[in-house]
N, C-alpha and C positions, 0 to 999 in steps of 0.2 A: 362333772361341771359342764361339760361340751354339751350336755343334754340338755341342762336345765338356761343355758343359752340361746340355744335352741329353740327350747319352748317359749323363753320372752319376750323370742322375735315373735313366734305365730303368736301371742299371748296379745302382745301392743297391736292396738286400733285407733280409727280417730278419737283422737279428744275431746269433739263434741260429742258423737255418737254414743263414747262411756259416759259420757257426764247427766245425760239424757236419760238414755236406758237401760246402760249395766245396771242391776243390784247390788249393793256392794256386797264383795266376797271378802275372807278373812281377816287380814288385817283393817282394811278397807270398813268395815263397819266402825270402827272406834275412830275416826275420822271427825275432826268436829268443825261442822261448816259454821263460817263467824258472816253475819247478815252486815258487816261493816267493809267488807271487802269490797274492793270495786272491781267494776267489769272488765276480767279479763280479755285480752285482744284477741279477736275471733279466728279462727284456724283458716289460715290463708293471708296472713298477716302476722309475717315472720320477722320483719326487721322495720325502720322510719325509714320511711320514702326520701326520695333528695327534696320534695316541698320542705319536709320537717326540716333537714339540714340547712336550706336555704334561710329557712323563717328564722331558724334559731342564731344563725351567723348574721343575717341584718339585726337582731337584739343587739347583738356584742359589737358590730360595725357603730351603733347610736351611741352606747354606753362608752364606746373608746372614745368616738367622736367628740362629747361632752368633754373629755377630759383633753380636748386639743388635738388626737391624734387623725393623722391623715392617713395611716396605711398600718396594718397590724401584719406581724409577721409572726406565725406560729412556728415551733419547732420541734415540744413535745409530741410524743405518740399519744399519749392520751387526749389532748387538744386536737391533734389531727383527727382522730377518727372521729371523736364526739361532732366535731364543729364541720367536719366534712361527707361522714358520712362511708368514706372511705376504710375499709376494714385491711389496715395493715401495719407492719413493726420495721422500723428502721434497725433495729442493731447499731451497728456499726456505718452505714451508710445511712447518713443524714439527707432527711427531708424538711423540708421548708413547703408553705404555703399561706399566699403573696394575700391577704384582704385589702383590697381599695375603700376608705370609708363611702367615699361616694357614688361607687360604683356594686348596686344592688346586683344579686345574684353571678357573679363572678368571681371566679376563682383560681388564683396561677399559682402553678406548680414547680417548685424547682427540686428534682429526685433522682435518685441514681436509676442507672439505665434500665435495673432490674424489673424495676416496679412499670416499668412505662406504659405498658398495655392494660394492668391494673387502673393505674391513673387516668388513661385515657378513654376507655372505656368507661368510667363514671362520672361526675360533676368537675367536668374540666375547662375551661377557658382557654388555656396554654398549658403546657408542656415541656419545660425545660430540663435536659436531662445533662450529668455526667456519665461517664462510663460508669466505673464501679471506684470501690476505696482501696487501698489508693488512686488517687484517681491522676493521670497524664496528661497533659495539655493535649498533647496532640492521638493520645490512646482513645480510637475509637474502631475496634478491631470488628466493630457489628459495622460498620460502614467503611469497612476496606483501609482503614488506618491503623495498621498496627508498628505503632512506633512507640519508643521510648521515651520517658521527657521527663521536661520537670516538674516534681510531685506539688500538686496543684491545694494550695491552702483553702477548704470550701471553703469557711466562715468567709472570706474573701471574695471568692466565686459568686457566693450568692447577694451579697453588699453590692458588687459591678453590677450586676441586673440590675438590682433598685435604681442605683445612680441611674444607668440604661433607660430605667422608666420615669425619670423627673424627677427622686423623691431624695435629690441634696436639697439641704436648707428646710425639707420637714420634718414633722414628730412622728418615729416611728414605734409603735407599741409592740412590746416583746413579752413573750412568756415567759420570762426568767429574765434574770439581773445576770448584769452583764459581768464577769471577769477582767480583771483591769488590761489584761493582755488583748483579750477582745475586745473590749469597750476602745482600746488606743486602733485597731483593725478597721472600729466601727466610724473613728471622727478621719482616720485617713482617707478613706475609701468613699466615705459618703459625707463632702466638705461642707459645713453649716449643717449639719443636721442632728437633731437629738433623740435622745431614744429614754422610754420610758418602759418603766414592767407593769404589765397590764395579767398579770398572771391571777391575781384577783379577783380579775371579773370575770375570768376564764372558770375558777376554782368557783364562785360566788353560781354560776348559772352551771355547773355540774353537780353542784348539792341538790339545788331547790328542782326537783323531779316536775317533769310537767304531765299532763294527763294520756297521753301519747304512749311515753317512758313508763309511767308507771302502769299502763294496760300490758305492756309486755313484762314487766315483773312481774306484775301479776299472770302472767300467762306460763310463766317457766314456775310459779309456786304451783301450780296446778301438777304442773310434771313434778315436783319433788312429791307431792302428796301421795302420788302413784309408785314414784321408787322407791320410797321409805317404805310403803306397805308392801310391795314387792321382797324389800331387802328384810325387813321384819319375818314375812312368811318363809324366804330362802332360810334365814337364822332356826327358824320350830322345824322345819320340814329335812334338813340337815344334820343339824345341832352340832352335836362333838365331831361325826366324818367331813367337817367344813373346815377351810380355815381362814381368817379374815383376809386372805390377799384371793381366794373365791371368793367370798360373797361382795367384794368389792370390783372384782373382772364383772361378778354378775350381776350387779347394778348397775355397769357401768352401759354393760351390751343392751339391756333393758331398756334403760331411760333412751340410751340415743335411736334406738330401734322403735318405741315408743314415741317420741319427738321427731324420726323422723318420716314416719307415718303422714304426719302431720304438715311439715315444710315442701313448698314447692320449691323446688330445684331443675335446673338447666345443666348443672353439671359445670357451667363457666364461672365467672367471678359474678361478685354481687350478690348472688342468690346462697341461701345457707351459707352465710354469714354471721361470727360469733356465737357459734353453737361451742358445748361444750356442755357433757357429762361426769364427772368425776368420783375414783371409788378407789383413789390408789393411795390414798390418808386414809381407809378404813384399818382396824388395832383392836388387836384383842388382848389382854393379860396386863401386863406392868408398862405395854409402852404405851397405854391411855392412862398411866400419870407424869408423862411429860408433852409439855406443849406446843412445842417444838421438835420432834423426835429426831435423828438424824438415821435411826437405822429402817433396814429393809422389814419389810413388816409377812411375816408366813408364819403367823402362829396359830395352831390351833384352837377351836374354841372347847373351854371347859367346863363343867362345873365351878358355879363360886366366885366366877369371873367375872368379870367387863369386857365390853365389847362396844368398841365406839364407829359408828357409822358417818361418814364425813362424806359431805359427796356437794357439790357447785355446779351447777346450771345456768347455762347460757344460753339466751334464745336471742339473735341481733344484736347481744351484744348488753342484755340485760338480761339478768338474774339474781345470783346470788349465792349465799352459803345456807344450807338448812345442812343442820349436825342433832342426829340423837343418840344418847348414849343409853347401854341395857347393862341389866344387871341378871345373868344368868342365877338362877336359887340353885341351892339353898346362899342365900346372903347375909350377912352379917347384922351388928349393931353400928358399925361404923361405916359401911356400905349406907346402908338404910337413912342415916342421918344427915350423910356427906349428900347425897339425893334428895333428900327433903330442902337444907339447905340453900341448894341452888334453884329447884323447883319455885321457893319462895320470891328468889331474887328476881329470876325470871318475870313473877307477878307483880314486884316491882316494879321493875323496869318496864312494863305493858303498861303499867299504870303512870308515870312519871312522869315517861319520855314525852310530853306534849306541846302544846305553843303557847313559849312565854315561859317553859323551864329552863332553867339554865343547865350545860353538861355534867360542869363540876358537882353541883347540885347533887344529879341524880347519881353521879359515882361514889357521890358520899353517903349517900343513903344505901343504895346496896355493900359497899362495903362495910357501913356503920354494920347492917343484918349480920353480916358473913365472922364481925369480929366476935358481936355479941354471942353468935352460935358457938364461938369456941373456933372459928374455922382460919386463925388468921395466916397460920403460919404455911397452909395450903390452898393461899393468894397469893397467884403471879401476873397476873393483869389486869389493865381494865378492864370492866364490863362490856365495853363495845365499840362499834368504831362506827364511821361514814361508810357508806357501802357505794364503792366505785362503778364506770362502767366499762364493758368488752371484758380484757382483762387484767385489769386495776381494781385487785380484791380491796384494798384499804383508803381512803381518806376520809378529811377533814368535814362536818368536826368530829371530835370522840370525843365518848360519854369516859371522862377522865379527867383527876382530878386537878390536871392540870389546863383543864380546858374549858372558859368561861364565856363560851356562845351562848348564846341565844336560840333552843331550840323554833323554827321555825316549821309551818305548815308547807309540806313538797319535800323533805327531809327524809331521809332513809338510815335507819341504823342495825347494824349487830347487834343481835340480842344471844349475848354469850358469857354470861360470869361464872367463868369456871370454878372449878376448883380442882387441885392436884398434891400427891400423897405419895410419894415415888416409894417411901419405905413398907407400905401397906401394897402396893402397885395398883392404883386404882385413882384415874380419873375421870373427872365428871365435866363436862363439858359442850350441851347442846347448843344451838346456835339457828338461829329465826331472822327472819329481813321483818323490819318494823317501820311502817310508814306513817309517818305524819300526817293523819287530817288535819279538818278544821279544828276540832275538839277532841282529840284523843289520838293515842298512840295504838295500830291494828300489826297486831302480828298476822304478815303474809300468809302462810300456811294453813291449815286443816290439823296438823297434826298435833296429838295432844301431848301436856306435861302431864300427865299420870302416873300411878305406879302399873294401874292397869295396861300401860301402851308398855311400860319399861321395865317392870318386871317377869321374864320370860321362864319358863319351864319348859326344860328338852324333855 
């Protein structure tokens, strides 16, 4: 294993320069380039600049604004780094960041002490920090106070600042609805003022992909295309002496050695950002018929078997899920069908998913397929979901039947209609990023649904 690590370090080179002049090698031939893709973001151009965070947060600044509000207060993580730019996770210590509607390209901060240097070194205006959580009036032991106090309410803390900056008796728009115990915090602290959730339009402009956004998904499909055929060729060149918790270590060293070939880095913040390889959901035998497994995965690969390759990419904080699943031969009749199956729904859903279909729509039609085929009782999800960004694997909307959007052009979805067998032990469940053009729905990827890509001989 340590060897074949090894080699795809020295193996990975730029990404333009394979794309250019490598020939393709083994797996890498059955590759099927689609003439609908769009150009991916050119190597040296790793993450959105703060222009783009800028641009994108005066949209939401207008959109609030139309709705009355004077100052938007973010609090989510996934809102923070979308709309700032900033790549980081509160946990337990809560971050806030202050939007003035009227005030173009500025931005205040109020965070715990940790993050300080983070924050300030990027798109910052101000700076307001607590110690840490719990946090002490008077605990501020990075500035020679280290004393004890009383434990300090943020939701409160950060309320006093607004008041601090004029903003009683305005409308302040929030990412979330407020809690009645909060909401009473909210009318003490900041006298005449109202607050509304604006989390909609937060959610509304993280769907709809701009061209930016979706150059960098496209730029991390490029990297899946390369470690699927890697983690393909690792599977024939191995076969039985492997077992899927290797060839998941060695996709994983692969891709990021591979990608990061390509990322300029300073070593500081900012730079390689949102990166992210993944191979530790790779499953061989019975636990690729549950889809959610809970156990630790070191199983050998067999004859007869399955073998599912799961692996997430992150380039700035865009990517995605690209999932192929193989069917080691000799394979069965219900191997064989259960694969056909989903291959179908797959085409489905490539075909559906467009602007001006509706979600529920097209979960009713791949499911309608899957019931017809006999396959019902080996349906545990929907077909798909919204494809988040950083790392916010899932939102809105989904392709499910309980879900009646309006597919729109700038859209991004899982293409993933499993199916799963646990008494058989054997599930099927690839998974593709799907974007919304003008006219049609384009699976990201290169790689193919065949039997030829997915049915392997050790």
């Amino acid at each position: 294993m340590g060897l074949s690590i090894a080699a795809s370090a020295a193996a990975a080179s730029d990404l333009a320069a394979m794309e250019a002049f490598a020939p393709p090698q083994g797996s890498a031939r059955l590759l099927v380039p689609n003439p609908h893709h769009p150009a991916p973001a050119p190597v040296g151009v790793d993450r959105l600049p703060v222009a783009w965070y800028k641009a994108t947060t005066q949209r939401l600044r207008d959109a609030a604004k139309a709705r009355g509000v004077h100052a938007i207060l973010l609090q989510a993580d996934a809102n923070l780094v979308y709309f700032s730019g900033c790549f980081r996770n509160s946990g337990e210590r809560t971050t806030w960041a202050l939007l003035l509607v009227d005030e173009p390209d500025t931005i205040y901060w109020y965070s715990p002490a940790i993050d300080r240097d983070l924050i300030t070194s990027w798109w910052c205006t101000e700076n307001t920090y607590y110690f840490c959580y719990p946090h002490a009036a008077t605990g501020f032991p990075n500035r020679g106070q280290n004393e004890r106090g009383q434990r300090v309410d943020l939701w409160k803390w950060v309320l006093t600042h607004l008041a601090d900056r004029g903003l009683a008796g305005k409308t302040i728009g929030l990412d979330r609805e407020l809690t009645p115990s909060s909401q009473r915090v909210f009318a003490a602290t900041l006298p005449g003022a109202t607050n509304t959730d604006i989390g909609d339009l937060c959610m509304e402009m993280r769907m709809i992909r701009t061209s930016e956004e979706i150059a960098l998904i496209q730029r991390a499909y490029r990297y899946f295309d390369k470690v699927h055929c890697f983690a393909r060729d690792y599977i024939l060149e191995h076969g039985t002496a492997a077992t899927d918790y290797q060839v998941g270590q060695a996709l994983s060293a692969y891709g990021i050695n591979l990608m990061m070939r390509d990322v300029k880095r300073d070593g500081k913040p900012h730079s390689a950002v949102g990166i992210e390889v993944t191979g530790n959901y790779v499953r061989a035998g019975v636990a690729t018929a549950y889809p959610h497994p809970n156990q630790f995965f070191h199983t050998r690969l067999r004859r007869g078997q399955p073998v599912y390759v799961n692996c997430d990419i992150l380039l700035g904080g865009f990517g995605g899920e690209g999932y192929r699943n193989y069917i080691i031969t000799p394979s069965n009749a219900h191997h064989d069908r259960m694969w056909q199956v989903v291959a179908d729904t797959v085409q489905i859903m490539a075909e559906e998913i467009k602007p001006g279909a509706v979600c529920s729509d097209v979960a009713q039609k791949v499911h309608a397929h899957q019931i017809k085929s006999g396959m019902q009782e080996f349906i545990y999800h929907r077909p798909g979901h919204g494809q988040g960004t950083n790392f916010e694997g899932h939102q809105p909307p989904f392709i499910a039947l309980g879900d009646d959007t309006v597919i729109r052009e700038g859209m991004t979805f899982s293409v993933e209609p499993g199916l799963y067998d646990a008494q058989r032990g054997i599930g099927i469940n690839p998974s593709d990023r799907l974007l919304v053009t003008k006219d049609r729905g384009v699976l990201m990827s290169s790689i193919p649904f065949s039997k030829e890509w997915s049915f392997l001989t050790l």
